[in-house]
N, C-alpha and C positions, 0 to 999 in steps of 0.2 A: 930231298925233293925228287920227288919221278922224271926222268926224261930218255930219252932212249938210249940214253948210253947205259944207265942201268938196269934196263928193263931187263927182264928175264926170260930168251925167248924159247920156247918148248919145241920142239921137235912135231912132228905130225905125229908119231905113233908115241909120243909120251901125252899128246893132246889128247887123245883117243882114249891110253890108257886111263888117263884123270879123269875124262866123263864118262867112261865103264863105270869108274867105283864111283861116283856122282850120282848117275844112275841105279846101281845097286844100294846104295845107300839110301836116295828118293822111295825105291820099291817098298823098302823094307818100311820105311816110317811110314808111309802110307796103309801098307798091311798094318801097321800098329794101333794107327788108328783108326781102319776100319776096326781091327778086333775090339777095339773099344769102344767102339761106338756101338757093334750088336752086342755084346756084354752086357754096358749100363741099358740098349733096350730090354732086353731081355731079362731083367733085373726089374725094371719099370712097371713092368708088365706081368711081373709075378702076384698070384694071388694072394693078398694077406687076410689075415683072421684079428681084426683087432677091436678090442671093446668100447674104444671111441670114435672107431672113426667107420668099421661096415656097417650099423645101421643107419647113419647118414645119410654115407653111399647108396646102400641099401632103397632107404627111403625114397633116393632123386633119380631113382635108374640108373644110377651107374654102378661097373664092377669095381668091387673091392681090392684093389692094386697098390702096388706103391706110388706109381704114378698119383691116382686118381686121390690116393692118401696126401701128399705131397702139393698138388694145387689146396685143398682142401687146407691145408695147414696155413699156407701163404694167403689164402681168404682171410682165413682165422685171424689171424697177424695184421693184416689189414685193416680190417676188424676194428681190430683194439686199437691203433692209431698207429701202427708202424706205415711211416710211408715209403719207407724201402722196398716193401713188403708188395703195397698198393703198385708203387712206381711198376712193380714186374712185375704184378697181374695182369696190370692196365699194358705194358709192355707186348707180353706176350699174350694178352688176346687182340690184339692187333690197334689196339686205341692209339692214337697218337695225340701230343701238345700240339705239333704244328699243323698249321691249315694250309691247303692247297697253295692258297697264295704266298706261305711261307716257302713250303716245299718248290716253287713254281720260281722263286725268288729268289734262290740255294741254286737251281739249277742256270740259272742266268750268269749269277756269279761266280760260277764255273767255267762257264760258257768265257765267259770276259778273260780268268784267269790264264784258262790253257791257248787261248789265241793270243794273248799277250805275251806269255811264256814262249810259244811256238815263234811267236813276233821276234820276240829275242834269239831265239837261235837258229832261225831264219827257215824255219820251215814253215811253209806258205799255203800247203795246198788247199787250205781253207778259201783262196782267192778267188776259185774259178765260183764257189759257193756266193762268194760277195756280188761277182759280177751276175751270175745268176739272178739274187735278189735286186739287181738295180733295174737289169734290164725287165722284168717283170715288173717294177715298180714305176719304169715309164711307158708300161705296156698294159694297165690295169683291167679284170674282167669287171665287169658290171655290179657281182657280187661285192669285189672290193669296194668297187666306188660308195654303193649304197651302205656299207660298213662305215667308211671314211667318215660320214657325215653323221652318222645316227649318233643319238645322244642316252645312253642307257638312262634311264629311271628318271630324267628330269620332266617337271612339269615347265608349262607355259610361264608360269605364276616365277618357276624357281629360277627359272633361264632369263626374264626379266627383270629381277631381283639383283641378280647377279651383275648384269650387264649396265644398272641403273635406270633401267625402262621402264616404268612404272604407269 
C-alpha cells in the first residue's frame, strides 16, 4: 500500500530529466501521427481508374478517388442491408438518433454528476454560480415573469379538461 514512507522522492533535476524524455517521447508520437494522418490523406485523395466505380462518380460529379470510391462502397453496403454499414453513413454525415431533448438531457446529467463529484471532494466553486441563480430568481425581469406563467401549446378546451372544468 502507498504512503509516504515508501514513496519514491525524485530529486528536482532527475524530475526535470524524466519530463525532458516525456516530452521527447510526446513530440515524437505526435509527429507519428500527424505523418499518418497526411499519408492516409494523401492516399484518399489519389486518383483511381476503376471500372465500377468512375463512371458513377463520373456520372454524380464527383472525382474518382479512393475516398470518393470508399463512401460509395459503404452506400453500396447499406444498400443491400448491412446496417453497420448505414450506421456510419448516417454517422458520418452528421445524422444523429438522438434528439435535442435527448442531447439537452445527457448534458443535465452531467451537469448533476460532476457537481455531485465536485460535492464530494469538496470543491465548491460552483457555489457562488448557485447564489447567483437564487438571487436573480428573487430578483425576476419581466421577460421571466411572463415565461413563468405561459403554457406552451395548450388550448382553453385542454387546460379545462385537465383541471376538471368543464
Amino acid at each position: 500500500m502507498a504512503n509516504n514512507e515508501n514513496l519514491v522522492r525524485l530529486s528536482p533535476s532527475e524530475a526535470r530529466e524524466n519530463g525532458r524524455k516525456g516530452g521527447k517521447a510526446s513530440g515524437e508520437a505526435r509527429r507519428r501521427k500527424a505523418n499518418f494522418r497526411k499519408t492516409l490523406n494523401m492516399l484518399l485523395t489519389t486518383e483511381i481508374d476503376s471500372e465500377e466505380w468512375t463512371p458513377i462518380l463520373k456520372s454524380l460529379g464527383l472525382d474518382s478517388t479512393l475516398e470518393s470510391a470508399l463512401n460509395m462502397a459503404m452506400i453500396k453496403e447499406g444498400l443491400a442491408g448491412n446496417v453497420k454499414a448505414y450506421e456510419a453513413v448516417a454517422k458520418y454525415a452528421g445524422q444523429s438518433a438522438q434528439t435535442e431533448a435527448d442531447e439537452e438531457e445527457q448534458r443535465i446529467r452531467t451537469d448533476r454528476a460532476k457537481r455531485a463529484r465536485d460535492q464530494e471532494v469538496g470543491d465548491v466553486d460552483y457555489v457562488e454560480d448557485n447564489i447567483q441563480s437564487f438571487l436573480k430568481a428573487m430578483n425576476p425581469s419581466q421577460e421571466d415573469m411572463d415565461n413563468l406563467f405561459a403554457e406552451e401549446g395548450k388550448s382553453d378546451a385542454e387546460e379545462a379538461e385537465e383541471t376538471g372544468e368543464i
